[in-house]
MDAnalysis code that builds the backbone (N, CA, C; Angstrom):
import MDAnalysis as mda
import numpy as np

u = mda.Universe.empty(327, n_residues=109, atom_resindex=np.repeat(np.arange(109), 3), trajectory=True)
u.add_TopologyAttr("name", ["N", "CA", "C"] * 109)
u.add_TopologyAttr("resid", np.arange(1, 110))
u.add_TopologyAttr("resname", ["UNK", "UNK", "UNK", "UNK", "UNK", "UNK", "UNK", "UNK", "UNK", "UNK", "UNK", "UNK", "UNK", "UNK", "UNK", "UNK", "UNK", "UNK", "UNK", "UNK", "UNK", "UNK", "UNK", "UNK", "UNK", "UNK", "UNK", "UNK", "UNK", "UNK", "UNK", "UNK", "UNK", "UNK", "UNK", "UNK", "UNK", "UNK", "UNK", "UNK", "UNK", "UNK", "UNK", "UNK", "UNK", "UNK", "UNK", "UNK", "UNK", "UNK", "UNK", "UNK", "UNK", "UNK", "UNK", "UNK", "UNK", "UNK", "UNK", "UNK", "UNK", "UNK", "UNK", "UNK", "UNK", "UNK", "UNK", "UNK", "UNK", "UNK", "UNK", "UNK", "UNK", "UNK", "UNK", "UNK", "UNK", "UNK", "UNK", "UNK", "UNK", "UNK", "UNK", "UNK", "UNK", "UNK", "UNK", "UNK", "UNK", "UNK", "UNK", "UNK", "UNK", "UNK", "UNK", "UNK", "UNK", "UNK", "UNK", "UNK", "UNK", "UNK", "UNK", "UNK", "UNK", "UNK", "UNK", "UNK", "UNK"])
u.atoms.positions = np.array([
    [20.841, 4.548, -33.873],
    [19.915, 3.450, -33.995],
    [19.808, 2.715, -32.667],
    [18.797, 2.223, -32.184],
    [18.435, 1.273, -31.129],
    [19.129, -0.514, -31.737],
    [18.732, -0.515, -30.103],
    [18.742, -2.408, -30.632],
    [17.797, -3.100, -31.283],
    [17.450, -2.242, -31.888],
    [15.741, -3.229, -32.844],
    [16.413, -2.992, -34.130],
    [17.802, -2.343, -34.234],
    [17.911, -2.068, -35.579],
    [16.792, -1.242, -36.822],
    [16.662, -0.062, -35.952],
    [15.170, 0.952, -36.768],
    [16.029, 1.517, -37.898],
    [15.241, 1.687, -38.676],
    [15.969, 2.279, -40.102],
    [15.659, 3.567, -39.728],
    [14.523, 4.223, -38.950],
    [14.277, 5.403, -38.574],
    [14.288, 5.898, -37.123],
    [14.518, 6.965, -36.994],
    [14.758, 7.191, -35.491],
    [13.301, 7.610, -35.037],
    [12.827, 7.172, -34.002],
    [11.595, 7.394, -33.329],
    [11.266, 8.599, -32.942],
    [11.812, 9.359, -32.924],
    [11.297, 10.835, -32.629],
    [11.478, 11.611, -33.995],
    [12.211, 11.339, -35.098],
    [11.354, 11.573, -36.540],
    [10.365, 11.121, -36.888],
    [9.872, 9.953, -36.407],
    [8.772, 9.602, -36.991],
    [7.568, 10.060, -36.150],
    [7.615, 10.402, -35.045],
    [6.176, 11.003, -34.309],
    [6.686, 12.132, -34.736],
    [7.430, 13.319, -34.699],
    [7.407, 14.238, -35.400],
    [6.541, 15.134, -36.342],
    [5.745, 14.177, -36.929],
    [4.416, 14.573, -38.761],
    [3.213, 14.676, -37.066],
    [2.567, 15.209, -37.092],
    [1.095, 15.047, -36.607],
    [-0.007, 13.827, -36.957],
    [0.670, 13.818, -38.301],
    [-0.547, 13.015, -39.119],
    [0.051, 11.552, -38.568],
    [0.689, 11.101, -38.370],
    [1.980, 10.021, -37.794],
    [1.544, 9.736, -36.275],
    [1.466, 10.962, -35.625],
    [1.030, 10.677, -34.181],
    [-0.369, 10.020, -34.046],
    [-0.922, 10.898, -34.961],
    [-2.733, 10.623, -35.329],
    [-2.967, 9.075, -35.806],
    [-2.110, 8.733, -36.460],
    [-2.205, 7.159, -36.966],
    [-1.851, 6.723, -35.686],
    [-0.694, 6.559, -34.721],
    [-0.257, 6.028, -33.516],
    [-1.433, 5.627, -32.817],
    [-2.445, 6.954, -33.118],
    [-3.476, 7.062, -31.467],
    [-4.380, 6.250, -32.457],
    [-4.652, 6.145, -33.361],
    [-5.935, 5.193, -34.334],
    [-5.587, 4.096, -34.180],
    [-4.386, 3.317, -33.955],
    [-3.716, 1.934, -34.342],
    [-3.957, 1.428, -32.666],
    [-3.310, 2.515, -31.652],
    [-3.874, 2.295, -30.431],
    [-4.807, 2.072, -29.926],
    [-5.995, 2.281, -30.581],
    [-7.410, 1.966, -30.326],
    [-7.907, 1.017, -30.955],
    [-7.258, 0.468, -31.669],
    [-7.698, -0.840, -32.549],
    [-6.418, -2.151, -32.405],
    [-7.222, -3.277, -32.406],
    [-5.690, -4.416, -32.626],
    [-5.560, -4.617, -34.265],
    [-5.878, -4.158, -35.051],
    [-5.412, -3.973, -36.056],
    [-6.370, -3.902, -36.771],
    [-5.920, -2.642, -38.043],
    [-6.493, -1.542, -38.756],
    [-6.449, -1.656, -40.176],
    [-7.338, -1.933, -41.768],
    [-7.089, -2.146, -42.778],
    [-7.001, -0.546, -43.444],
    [-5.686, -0.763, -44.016],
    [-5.317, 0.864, -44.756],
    [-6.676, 1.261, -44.926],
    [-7.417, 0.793, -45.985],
    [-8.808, 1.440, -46.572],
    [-9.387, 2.075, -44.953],
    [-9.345, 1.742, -43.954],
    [-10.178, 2.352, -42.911],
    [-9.320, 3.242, -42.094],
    [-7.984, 3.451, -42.192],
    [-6.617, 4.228, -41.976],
    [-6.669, 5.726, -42.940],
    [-7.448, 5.212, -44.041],
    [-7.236, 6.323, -45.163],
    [-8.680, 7.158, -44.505],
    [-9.832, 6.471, -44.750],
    [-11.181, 7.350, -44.483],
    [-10.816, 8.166, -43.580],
    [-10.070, 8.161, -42.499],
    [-9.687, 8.916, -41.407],
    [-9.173, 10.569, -41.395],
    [-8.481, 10.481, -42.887],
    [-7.929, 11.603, -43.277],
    [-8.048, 12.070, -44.513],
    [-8.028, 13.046, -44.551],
    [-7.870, 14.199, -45.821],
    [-6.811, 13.991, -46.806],
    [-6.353, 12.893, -46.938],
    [-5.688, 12.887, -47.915],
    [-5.859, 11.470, -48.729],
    [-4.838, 11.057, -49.592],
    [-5.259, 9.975, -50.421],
    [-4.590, 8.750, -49.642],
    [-4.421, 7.584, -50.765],
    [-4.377, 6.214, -49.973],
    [-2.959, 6.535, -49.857],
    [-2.017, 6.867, -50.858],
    [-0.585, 6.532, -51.078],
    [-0.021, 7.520, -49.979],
    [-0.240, 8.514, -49.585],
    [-0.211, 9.483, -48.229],
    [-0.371, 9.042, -47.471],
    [-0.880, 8.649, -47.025],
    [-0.836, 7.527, -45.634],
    [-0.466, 6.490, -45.640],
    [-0.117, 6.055, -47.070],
    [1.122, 4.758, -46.792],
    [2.129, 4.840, -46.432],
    [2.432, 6.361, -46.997],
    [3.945, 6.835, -46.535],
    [4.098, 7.420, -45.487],
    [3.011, 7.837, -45.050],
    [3.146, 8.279, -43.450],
    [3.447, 6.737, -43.103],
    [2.907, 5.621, -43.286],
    [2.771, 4.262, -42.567],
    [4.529, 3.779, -42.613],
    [4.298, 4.196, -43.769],
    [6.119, 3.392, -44.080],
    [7.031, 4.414, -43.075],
    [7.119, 5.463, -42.863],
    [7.779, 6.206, -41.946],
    [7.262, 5.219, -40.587],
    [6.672, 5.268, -40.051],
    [6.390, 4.272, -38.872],
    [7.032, 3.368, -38.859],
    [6.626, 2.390, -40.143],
    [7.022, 0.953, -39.754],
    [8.684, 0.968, -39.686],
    [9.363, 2.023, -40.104],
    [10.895, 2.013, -41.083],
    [11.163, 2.173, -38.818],
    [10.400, 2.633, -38.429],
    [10.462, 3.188, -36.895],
    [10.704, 2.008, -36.167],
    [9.528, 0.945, -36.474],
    [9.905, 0.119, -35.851],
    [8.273, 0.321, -35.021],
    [7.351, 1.052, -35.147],
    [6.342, 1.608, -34.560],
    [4.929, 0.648, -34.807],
    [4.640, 0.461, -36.414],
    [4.010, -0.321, -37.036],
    [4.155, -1.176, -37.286],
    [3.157, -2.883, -37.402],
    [3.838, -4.136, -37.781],
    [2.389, -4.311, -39.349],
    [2.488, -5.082, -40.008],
    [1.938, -4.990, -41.458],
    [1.862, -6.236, -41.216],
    [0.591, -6.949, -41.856],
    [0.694, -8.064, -42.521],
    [-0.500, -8.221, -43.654],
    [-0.195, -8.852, -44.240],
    [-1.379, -9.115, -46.180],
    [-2.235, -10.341, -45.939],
    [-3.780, -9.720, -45.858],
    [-4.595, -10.793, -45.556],
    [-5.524, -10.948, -46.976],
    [-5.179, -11.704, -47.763],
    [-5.822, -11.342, -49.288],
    [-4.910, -10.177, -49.796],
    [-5.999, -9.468, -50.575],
    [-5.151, -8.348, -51.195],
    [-4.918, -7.306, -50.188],
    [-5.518, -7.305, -49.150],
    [-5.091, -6.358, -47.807],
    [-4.431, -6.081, -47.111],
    [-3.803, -4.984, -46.371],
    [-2.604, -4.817, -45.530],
    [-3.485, -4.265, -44.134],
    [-3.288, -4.708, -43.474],
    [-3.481, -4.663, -42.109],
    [-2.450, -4.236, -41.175],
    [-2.563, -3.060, -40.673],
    [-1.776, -2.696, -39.761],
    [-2.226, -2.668, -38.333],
    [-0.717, -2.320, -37.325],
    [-1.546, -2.902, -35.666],
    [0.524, -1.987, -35.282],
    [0.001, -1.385, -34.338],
    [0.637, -0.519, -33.602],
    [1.504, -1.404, -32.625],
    [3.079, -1.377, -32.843],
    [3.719, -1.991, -31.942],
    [5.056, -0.599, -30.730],
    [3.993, -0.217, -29.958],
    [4.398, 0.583, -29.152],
    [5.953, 0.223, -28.096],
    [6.557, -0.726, -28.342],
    [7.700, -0.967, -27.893],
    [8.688, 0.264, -27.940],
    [8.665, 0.773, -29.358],
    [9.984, 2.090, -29.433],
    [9.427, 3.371, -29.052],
    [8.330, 3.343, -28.177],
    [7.756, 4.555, -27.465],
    [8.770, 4.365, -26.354],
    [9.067, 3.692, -25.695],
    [9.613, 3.361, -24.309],
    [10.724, 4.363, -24.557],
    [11.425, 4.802, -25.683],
    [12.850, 5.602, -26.150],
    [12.120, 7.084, -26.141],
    [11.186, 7.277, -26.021],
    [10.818, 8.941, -25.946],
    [10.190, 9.009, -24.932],
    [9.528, 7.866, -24.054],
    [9.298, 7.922, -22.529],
    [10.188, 8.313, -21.590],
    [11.422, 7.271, -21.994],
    [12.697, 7.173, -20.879],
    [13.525, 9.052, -21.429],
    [13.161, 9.703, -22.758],
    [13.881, 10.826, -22.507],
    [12.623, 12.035, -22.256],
    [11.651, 11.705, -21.787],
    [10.487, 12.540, -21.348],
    [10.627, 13.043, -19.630],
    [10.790, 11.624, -19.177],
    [11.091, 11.175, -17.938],
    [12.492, 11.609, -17.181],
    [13.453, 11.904, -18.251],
    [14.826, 12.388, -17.408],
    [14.114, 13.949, -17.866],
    [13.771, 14.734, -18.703],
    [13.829, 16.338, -18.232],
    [12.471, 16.381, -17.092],
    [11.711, 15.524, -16.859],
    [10.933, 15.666, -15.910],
    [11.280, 15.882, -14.599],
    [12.186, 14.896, -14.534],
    [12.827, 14.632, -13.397],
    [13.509, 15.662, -13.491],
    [14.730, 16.203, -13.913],
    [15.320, 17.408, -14.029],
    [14.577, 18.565, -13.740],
    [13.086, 19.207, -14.497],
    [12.812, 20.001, -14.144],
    [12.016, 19.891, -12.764],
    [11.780, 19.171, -11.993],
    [11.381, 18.330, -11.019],
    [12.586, 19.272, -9.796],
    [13.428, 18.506, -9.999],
    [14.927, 18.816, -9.428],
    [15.007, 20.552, -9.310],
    [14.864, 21.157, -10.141],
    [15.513, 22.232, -10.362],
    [13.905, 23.572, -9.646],
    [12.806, 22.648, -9.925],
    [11.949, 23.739, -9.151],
    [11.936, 23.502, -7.643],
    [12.012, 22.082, -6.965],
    [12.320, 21.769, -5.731],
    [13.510, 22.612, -5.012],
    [14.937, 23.045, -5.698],
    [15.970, 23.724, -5.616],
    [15.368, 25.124, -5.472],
    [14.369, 25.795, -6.604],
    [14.146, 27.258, -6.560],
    [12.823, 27.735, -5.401],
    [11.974, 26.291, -4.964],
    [11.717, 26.425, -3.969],
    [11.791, 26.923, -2.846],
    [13.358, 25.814, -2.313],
    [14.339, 25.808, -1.153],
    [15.003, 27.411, -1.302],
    [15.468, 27.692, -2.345],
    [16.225, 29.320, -2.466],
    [15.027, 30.522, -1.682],
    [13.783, 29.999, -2.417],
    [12.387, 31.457, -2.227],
    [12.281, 31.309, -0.515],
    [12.561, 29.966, 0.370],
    [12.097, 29.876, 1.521],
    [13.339, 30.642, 2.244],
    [14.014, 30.155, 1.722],
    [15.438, 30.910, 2.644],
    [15.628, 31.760, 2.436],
    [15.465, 32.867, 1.338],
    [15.126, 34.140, 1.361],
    [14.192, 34.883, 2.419],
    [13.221, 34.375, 2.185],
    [11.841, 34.576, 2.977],
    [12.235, 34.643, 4.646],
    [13.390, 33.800, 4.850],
    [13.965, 33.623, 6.942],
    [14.393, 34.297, 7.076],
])
């Protein structure tokens, strides 16, 4: 678990496609009413709640009830935890072709 105290770990929850697909919809909007979350996809309302609840359990999604409505809005903070481990094999593989580089040139002398 992080310091946000996530009930879910962030790279289970982008994991579903359909999960990422909500990420990039919530990203394009400051906040999104389920009913217009659902039209989006092929499936029913309660399916994409539970895709939603996997998010929010993330720490990914924030909810709030405006009337009988739930409104959701994308809180990209626990992306920074699959950035920072995107960023070290980058760097690594970074490292390691710069190295097989240096080997092909000194062969080559």
């Amino acid at each position: 678990m992080s310091e946000n105290n996530q009930l879910r770990d962030v790279f289970d929850a982008i994991a579903d496609p359909t999960r990422r697909r909500l990420i990039r919809l919530l990203a394009e909007a400051e906040e999104v009413p389920l009913h217009e979350l659902t039209e989006q996809f092929q499936m029913g309302r309660t399916a994409v709640s539970k895709h939603l609840t996997i998010l929010k359990e993330a720490g990914l999604v924030l909810d709030r009830k405006v009337g009988r409505e739930t409104r959701f809005r994308l809180n990209a903070a626990p992306l920074r935890e699959i950035q920072d481990w995107v960023a070290f094999y980058s760097k690594f593989w970074s490292m390691n072709m710069l190295r097989l580089n240096q080997l092909l040139e000194e062969e080559e002398e």
